[in-house]
N, C-alpha and C positions, 0 to 999 in steps of 0.2 A: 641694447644699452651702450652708449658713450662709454670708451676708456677713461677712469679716474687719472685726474695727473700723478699717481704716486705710478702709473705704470708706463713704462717706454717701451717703446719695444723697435729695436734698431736691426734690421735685417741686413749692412750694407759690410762691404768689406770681407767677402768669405776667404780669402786667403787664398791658398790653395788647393785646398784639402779635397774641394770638388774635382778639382781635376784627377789627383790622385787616386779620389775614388772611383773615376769613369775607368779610366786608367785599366784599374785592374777591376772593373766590372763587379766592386761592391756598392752598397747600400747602407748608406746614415738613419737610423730613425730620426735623428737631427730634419734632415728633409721629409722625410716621408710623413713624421707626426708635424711638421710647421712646429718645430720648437720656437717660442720666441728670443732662445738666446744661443741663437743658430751663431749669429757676426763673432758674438762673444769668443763661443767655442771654436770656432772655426779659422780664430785669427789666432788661438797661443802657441799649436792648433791641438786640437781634440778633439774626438768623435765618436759618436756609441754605435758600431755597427751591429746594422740590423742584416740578420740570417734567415735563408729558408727564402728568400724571394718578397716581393711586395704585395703578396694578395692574402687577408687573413679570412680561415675558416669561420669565425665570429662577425658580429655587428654590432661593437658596443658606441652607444650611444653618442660616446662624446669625442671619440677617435676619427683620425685625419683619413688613418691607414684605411685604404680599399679595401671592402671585405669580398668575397665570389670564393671561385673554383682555383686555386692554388696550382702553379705550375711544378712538375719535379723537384726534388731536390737538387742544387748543383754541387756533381760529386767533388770541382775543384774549388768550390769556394772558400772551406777552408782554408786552403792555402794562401787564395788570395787576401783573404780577410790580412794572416797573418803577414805577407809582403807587404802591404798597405800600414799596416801599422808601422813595421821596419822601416820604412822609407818619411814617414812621419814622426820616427825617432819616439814614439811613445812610452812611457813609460810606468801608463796605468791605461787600461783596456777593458771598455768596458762591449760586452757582447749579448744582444737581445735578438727578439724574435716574433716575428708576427706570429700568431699561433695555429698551430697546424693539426685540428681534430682528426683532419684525413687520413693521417702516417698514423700506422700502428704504437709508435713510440713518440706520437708527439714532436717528431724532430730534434729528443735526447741526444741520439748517435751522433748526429749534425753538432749540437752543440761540444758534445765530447771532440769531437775528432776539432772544432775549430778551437780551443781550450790548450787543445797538445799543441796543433800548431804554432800559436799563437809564443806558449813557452819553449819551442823548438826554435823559433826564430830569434825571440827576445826573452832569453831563462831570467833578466833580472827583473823585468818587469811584472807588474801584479795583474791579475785580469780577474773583474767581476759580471757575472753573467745576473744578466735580468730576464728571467723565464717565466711562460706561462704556465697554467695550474697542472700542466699535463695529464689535466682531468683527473688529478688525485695516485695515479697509477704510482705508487715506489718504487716499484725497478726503474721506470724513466725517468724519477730524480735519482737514483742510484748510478745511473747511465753517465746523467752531469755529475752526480757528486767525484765519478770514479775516476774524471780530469783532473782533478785537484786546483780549484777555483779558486782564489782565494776572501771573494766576497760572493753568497748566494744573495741575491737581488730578488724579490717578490713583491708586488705592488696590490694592495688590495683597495685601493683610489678614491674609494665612499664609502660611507657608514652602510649597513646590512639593510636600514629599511629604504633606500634608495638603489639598491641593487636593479631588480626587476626597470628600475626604469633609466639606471645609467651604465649596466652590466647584463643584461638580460640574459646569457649564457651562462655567467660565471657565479661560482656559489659563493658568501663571505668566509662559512665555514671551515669550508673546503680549501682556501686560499691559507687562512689561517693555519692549518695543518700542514698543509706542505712544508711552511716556516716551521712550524711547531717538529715535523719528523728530519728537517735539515739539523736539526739543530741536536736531536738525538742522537743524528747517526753523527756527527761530529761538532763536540760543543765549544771545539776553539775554532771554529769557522765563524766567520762576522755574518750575519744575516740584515736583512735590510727591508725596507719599507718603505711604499709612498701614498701622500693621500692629495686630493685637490680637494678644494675648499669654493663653496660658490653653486651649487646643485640645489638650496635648499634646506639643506642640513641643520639641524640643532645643537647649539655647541656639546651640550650634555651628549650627546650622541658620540662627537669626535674625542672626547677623552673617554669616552668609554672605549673606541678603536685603539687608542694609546695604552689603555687599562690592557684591552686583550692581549696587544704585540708587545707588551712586556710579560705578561703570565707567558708568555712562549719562548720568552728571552729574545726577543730580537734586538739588535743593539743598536741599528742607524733609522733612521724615521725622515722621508723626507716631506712637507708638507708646503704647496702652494696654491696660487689660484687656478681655476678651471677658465680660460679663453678659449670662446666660440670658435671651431676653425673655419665653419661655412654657417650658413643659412637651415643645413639641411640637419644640423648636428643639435644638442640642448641648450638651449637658451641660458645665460649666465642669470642664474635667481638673483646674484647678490657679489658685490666687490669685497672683498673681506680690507679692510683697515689695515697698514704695516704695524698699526698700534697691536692688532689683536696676534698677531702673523708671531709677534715678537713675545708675547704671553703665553702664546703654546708653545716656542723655544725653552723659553725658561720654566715654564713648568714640565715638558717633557724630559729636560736633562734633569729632574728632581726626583722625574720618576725614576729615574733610573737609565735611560738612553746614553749609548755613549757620545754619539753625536746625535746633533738634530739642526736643519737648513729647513729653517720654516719663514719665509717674506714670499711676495705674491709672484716673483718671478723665478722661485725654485721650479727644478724639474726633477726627477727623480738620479739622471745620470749627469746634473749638471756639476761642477767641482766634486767628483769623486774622487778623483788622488786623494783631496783635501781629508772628504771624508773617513778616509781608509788611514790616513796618518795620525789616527786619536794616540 
């Protein structure tokens, strides 16, 4: 399917931020997932670095990231993560992770230890981690929560009856909880969310998702369109409208959301400061 004209997508102008991050031998999901508002973030500059390396233990469906056999963890990357940021004067940090079944802890300890560094370098800065399901394990979110994050980030991206075919690994449920026991174990932490729109879906289906991650109290929602990144990935069912993009905005913050970034070219870490400043 042809891009609708309601969508651009301007990949020109990275700034510096690449070199930066060759520099010190970290990794953007910005690049790795083909965001399309890479130029965007990359000129204020911003960037969500991604941990643990570029190869992820999964193969979901609509993802850029390489999935195979995962290389070590690298014991300095912490550091570097957090030098990289220093040197790009950031002042909100946002930290993901391809997802790593193989490590006994999911790559928890990784996330902790780049979390510390991150406010050892820059104590006034905020940094939100975007983490996978860690397979439901609580000590391994206990591992991140015990860095003191200040936004927990979970993305659960489709409605439940489209799992199997655009998450095949990952469970709705199960995702659902992780949010739902962050939020126990500390209920002034921000919790967060993202969905894509465009798989198929039924809208009744997507405010029932909205329905769920408010019973769990999560407070940020981010929702945009799903673009194809190859050939090899799920076909885009359907463009969703800025008209409609902007009706689940406002009917989310009714729900009760404290923020919501729902137009077609949201992405889950794009204007996070923004996010975090409710």
């Amino acid at each position: 399917m042809r891009l609708p004209e309601w969508i651009k997508v301007d990949n020109k102008g990275l700034h510096n931020v690449k070199r930066i991050l060759r520099h010190y031998g970290v990794e953007s999901v910005c690049e790795q997932a083909k965001c399309p508002n890479i130029s965007t973030c990359f000129n204020k500059p911003a960037a969500a670095f991604m941990i643990l390396g570029k190869t992820c233990t999964r193969n979901c469906n609509f993802c850029a990231i390489k999935s195979g056999v995962p290389e070590a963890p690298d014991l300095a990357e912490p550091e570097m993560v957090a030098m990289a940021a220093k040197v790009m004067r950031l002042k909100y940090i946002v930290i993901t992770s391809v997802t790593r079944d193989d490590l006994p802890d999911g790559g928890a300890e990784q996330f902790a230890k780049t979390v510390e560094a991150v406010k050892k370098y820059l104590p006034e800065s905020k940094v939100e981690v975007l983490t996978p399901d860690f397979k439901g394990d609580e000590k391994n979110i206990d591992i991140v929560l015990s860095s003191r994050p200040d936004v927990f980030n979970h993305n659960l991206e489709t409605v439940p009856s489209l799992y199997t075919k655009v998450r095949p690994v990952a469970d709705y449920n199960r995702s659902l909880e992780v949010l739902a026991y962050v939020k126990k174990k500390n209920n002034r932490l921000l919790t967060k969310s993202g969905l894509m729109l465009g798989f198929g879906e039924k809208l009744t289906e997507v405010y029932k998702v909205l329905n769920d991650l408010r019973n769990v109290e999560c407070d940020i929602i981010t929702i945009g369109q799903y673009l194809r990144p190859s050939k090899t990935h799920l076909p885009v069912v359907e463009y969703i409208r800025p008209e409609l993009f902007d009706s689940l905005r406002i009917n989310a913050l009714s729900m009760g959301f404290k923020y919501v970034a729902s137009a077609p070219l949201v992405r889950s870490s794009m204007n996070a400061e923004e996010m975090y400043n409710i």
